[in-house]
C-alpha positions in Angstrom: 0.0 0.0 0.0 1.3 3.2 -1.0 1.2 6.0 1.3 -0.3 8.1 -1.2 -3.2 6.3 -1.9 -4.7 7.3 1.4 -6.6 10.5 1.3 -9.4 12.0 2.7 -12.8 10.5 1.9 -15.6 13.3 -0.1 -18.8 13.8 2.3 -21.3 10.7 2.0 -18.7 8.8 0.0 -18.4 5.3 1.1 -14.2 4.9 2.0 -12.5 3.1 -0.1 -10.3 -0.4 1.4 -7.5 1.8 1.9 -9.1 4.8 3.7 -10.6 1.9 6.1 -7.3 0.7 6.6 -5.4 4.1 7.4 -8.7 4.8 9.7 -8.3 1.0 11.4 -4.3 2.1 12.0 -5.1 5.4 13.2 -7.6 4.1 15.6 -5.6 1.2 17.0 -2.4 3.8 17.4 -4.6 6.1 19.5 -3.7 6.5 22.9 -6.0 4.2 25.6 -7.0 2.3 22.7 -6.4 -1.4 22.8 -7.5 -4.7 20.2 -10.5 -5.2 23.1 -11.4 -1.6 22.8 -10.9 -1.2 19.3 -13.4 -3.9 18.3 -16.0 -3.0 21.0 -15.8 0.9 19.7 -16.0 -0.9 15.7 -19.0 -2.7 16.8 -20.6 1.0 18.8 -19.9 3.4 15.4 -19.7 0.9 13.0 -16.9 2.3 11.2 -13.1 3.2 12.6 -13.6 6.5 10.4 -16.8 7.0 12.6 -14.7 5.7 15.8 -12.5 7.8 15.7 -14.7 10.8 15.1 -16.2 9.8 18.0 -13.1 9.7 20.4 -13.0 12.6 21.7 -16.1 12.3 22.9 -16.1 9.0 24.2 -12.7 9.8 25.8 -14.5 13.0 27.8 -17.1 11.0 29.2 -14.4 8.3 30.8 -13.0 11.6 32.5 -9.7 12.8 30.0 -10.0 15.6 28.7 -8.6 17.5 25.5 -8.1 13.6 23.7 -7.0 13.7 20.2 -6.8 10.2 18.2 -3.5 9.2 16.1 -3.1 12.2 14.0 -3.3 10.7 10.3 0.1 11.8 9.3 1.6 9.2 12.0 -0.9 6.5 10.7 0.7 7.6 6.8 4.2 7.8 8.1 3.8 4.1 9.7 2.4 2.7 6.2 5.8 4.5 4.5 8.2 2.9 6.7 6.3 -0.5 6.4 6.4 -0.3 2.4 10.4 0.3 2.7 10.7 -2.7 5.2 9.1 -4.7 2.7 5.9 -5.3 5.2 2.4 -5.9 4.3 -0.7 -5.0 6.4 -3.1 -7.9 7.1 -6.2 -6.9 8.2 -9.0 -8.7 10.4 -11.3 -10.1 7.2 -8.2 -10.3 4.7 -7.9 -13.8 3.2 -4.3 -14.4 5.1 -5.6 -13.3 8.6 -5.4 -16.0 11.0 -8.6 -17.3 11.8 -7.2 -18.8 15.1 -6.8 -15.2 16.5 -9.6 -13.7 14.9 -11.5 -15.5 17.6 -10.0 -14.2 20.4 -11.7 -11.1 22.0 -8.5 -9.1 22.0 -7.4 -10.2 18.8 -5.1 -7.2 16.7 -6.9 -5.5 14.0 -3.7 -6.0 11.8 -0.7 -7.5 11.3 2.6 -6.0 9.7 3.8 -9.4 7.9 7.3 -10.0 6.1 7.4 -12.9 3.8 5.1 -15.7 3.1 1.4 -14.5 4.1 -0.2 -18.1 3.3 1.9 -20.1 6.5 -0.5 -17.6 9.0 -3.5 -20.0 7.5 -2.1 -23.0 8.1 -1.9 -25.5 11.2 0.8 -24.3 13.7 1.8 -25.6 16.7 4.1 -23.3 19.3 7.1 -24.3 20.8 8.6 -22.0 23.3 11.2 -22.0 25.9 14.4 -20.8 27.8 16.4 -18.5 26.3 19.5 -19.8 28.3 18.8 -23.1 27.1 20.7 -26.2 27.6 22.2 -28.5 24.6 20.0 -31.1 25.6 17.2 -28.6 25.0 17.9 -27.3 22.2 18.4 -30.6 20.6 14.8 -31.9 21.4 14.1 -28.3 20.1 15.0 -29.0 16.7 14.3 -32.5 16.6 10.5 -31.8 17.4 10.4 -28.4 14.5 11.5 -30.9 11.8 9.2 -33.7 12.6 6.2 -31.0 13.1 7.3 -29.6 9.8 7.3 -33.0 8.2 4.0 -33.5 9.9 2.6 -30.5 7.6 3.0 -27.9 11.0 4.0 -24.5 10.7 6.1 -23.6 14.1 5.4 -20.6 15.7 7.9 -18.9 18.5 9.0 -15.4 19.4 12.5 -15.3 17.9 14.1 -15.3 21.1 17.6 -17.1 22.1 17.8 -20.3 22.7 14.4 -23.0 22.3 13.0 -20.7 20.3 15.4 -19.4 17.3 16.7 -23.6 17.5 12.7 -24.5 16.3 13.0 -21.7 14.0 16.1 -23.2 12.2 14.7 -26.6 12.2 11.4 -25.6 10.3 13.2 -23.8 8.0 12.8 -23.5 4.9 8.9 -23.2 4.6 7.6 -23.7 7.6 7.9 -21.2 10.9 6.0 -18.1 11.9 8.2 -15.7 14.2 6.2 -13.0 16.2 8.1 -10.1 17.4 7.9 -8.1 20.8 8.3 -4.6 18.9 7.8 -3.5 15.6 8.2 -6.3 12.5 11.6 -4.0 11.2 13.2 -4.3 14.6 15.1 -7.4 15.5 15.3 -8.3 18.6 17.9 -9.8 19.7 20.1 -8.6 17.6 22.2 -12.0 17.3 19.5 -13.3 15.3 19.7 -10.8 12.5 20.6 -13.1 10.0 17.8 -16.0 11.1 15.3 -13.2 11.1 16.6 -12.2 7.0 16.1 -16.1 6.5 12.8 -16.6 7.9 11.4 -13.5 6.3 12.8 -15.3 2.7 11.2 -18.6 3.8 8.8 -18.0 6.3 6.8 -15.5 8.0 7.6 -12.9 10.4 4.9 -11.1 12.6 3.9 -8.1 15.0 0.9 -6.2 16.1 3.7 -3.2 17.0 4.2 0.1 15.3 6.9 -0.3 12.6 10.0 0.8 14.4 9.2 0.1 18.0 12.0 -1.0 20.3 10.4 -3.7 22.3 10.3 -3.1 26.5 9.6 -5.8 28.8 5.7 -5.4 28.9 5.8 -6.2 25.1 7.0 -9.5 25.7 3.5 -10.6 27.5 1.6 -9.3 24.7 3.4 -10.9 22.4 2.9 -14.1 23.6 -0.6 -14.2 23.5 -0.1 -14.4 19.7 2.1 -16.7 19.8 -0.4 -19.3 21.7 -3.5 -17.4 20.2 -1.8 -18.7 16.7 -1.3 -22.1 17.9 -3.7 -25.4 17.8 -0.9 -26.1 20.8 2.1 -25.0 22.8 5.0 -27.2 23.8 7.0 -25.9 26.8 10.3 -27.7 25.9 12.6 -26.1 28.8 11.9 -23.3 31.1 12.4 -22.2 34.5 9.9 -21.7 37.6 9.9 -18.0 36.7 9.9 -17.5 32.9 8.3 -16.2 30.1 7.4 -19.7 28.5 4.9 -20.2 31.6 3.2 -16.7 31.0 2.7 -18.3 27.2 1.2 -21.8 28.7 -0.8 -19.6 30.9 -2.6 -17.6 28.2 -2.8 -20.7 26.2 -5.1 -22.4 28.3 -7.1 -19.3 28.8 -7.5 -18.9 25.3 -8.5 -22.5 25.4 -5.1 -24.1 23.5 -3.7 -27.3 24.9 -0.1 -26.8 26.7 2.4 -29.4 26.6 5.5 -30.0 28.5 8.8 -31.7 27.9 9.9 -33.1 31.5 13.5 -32.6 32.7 15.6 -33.5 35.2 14.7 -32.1 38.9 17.9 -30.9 39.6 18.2 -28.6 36.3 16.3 -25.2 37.1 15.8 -25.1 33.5 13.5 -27.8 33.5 11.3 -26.8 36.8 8.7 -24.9 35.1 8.7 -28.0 32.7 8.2 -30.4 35.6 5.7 -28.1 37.4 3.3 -28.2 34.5 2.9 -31.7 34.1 2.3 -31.4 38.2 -0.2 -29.2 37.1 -1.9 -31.2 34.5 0.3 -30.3 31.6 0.4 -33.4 29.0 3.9 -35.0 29.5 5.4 -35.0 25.5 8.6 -36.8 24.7 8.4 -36.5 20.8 6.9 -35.0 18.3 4.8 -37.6 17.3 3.3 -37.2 21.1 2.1 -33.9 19.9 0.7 -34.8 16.9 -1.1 -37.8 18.2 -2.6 -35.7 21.2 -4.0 -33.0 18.4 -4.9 -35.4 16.3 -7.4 -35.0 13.4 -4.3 -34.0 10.9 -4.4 -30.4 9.9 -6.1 -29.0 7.6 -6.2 -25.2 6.3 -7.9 -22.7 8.6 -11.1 -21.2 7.2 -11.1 -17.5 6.2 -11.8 -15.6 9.3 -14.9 -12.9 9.4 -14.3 -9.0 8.8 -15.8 -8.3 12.2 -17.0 -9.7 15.7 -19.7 -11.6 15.1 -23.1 -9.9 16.8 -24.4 -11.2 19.8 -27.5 -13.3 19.7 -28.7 -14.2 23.2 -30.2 -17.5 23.6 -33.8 -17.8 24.2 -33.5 -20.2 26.7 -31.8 -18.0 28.7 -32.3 -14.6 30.3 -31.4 -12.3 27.9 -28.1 -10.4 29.9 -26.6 -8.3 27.9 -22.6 -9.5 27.1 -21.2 -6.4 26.6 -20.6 -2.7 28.4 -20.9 0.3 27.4 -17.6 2.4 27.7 -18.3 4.7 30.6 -19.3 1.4 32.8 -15.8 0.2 31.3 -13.9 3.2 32.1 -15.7 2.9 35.4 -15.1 -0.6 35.7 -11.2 0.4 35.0 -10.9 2.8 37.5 -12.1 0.5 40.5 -9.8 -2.3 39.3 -6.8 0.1 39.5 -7.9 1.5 42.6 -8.0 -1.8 44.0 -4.5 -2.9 42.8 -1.2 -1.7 43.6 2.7 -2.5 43.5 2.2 -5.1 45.9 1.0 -8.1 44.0 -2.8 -9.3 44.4 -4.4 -12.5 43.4 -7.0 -12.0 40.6 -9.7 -14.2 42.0 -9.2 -11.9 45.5 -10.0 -8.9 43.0 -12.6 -10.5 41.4 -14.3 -11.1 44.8 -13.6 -7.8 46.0 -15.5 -6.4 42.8 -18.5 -8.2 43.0 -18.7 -9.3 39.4 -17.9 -12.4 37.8 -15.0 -13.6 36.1 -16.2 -13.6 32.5 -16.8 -9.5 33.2 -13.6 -8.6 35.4 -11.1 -10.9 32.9 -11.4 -9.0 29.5 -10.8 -6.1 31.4 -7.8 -7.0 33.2 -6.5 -8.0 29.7 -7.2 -4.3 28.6 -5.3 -3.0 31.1 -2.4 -5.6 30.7 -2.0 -4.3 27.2 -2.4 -0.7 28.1 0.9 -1.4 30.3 -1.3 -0.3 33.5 -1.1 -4.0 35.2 1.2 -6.5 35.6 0.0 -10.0 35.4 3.1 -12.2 37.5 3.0 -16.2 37.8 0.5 -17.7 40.3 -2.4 -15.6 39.1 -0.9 -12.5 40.9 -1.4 -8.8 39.7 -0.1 -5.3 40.1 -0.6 -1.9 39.3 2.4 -0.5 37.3 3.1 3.4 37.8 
């Protein structure tokens, strides 16, 4: 998409795709506005053009005053430096969006994608683990990529050190999705600059980030969520009590994904979160072929995924409750959770209690925040407020 295409749309003219597009960038870019925000203010105005007319206002009632959305020139700039990085916008309702995250209720409106589209419709399964990983590890790593790739899998990790760039290298050529913490043009680490140019010739690489974004730790959370949001499963190969692979298995199973674990030995920290998984009821994997057994029908290319949420239809069997807030009750809803939460961590179902509402209503919110970098969600089911 050229940056010039995009220009304002004549009064009662229908936008064009491209003025939609700019519109869905500028609206996800503005500030406070996150994917479960986005789709909630899509579904209220119908259009992001009408969204984000409708910002200001909607941003006023929550209590912040003089809010302007993402001025377009940012939005335009951002489509420029994709088109030099080679990048390619995938929007929710494009043929190569992934149906597996367009089901999620915070899934991203786009995708910058480098290289091969067609992989982010296909089966994947997610194998994730330490970055200080042992040579034991990293051998089952690469050993389990190349018989899921044979198996007809894509493998999907985050380009990280260790388990994961050693899955990558396996299911290369053809056959690995890397999502990125920061923007799609920004590799990170830097050590794997050259497998990132290699999977973007013979793969795919992925982010919901601004083009150009240096990643900071609270990217890494969100990032995961693709990673197990893109997944039929995730496979914990090595990790530690404490790690970023166990936030992954965590919102695996709450997108509903099943986790996996490779067991290790109990005196190797890099094998406790491993071991205390399968404690937990993680499936105990040795192989491959223990994967693809457990997920078993074989794959089978994902369906084209819908341009927008699907409406609500309450059941008639059931009261009819409405699902869904409206944003001041959000905003309000934000406020009380934040009030309730501070540096000191706090188990969720404690908050929950304290709020009065159930978990289906408190949980979507939470995630909001999480993304909005204004909670901290820590192992255990503990959260804080960040500052």
């Amino acid at each position: 998409m050229a940056d010039g295409q995009f220009s304002s749309s004549p009064p009662c003219t229908p936008s064009t795709p491209e003025e939609d597009a700019l519109a869905r960038l500028r609206l996800i870019r503005s500030r406070r506005v996150g994917p479960v925000t986005f789709w909630r203010l899509l579904a209220d105005h119908g259009s992001a053009a009408a969204a984000l007319a409708a910002l200001p206002e909607v941003a006023q009632a929550a209590g912040v005053e003089d809010y302007a959305p993402c001025p377009i020139e940012l939005a335009r700039a951002e489509v420029a430096a994709a088109r030099r990085a080679g990048a390619r916008m995938v929007l929710r309702g494009m043929p190569h969006y992934p149906a597996a995250l367009a089901d999620l209720p915070d899934a991203p409106p786009l995708l910058w994608v480098i290289g091969d589209t067609a992989l982010l419709t296909r089966p994947m399964v997610a194998l994730v683990g330490a970055r200080n990983a042992s040579s034991l590890g990293i051998r089952m790593a690469r050993r389990m990529a190349g018989e899921l790739k044979e198996a007809g899998f894509v493998v999907v990790s985050g380009l990280a050190r260790g388990i994961d760039a050693a899955a990558h290298e396996a299911a290369l050529p053809g056959a690995t999705v890397a999502v990125q913490a920061g923007g799609v043009d920004v590799i990170y680490p830097v050590e794997n600059a050259d497998l990132a140019r290699r999977i973007a010739e013979a793969g795919c690489r992925v982010s919901e980030q601004p083009m150009g974004l240096e990643p900071q730790a609270r990217h890494f959370p969100v990032r995961n969520r693709l990673i197990s949001g893109l997944a039929q499963a995730v496979v914990v190969v090595e990790a530690a009590a404490r790690s970023g692979s166990l936030i992954t298995a965590r919102t695996a199973l709450d997108q509903g994904r099943e986790v996996y674990a490779v067991p290790g030995h109990p005196f190797d920290a890099r094998a406790g979160g491993c071991n205390m998984l399968i404690r937990d009821g993680a499936t105990l994997v040795r192989s491959a072929a223990d994967v693809i057994e457990a997920i078993a029908p074989a794959p089978t290319p994902q369906p084209v995924a819908p341009a927008l949420p699907p409406p609500v239809v309450a059941d008639e069997a059931k009261p009819k409750r409405p699902l869904s807030r409206p944003l001041r009750e959000i905003a309000a809803l934000h406020s009380a959770i934040l009030a309730r939460l501070g540096p000191s961590p706090m188990a969720e179902d404690q908050l929950i209690r304290d709020l009065a509402l159930s978990a289906a209503e408190v949980a979507p919110q939470l995630l909001t925040l999480e993304l909005e970098g204004k909670v901290l969600r820590q192992p255990g089911g503990l959260l804080s407020k960040l500052n």
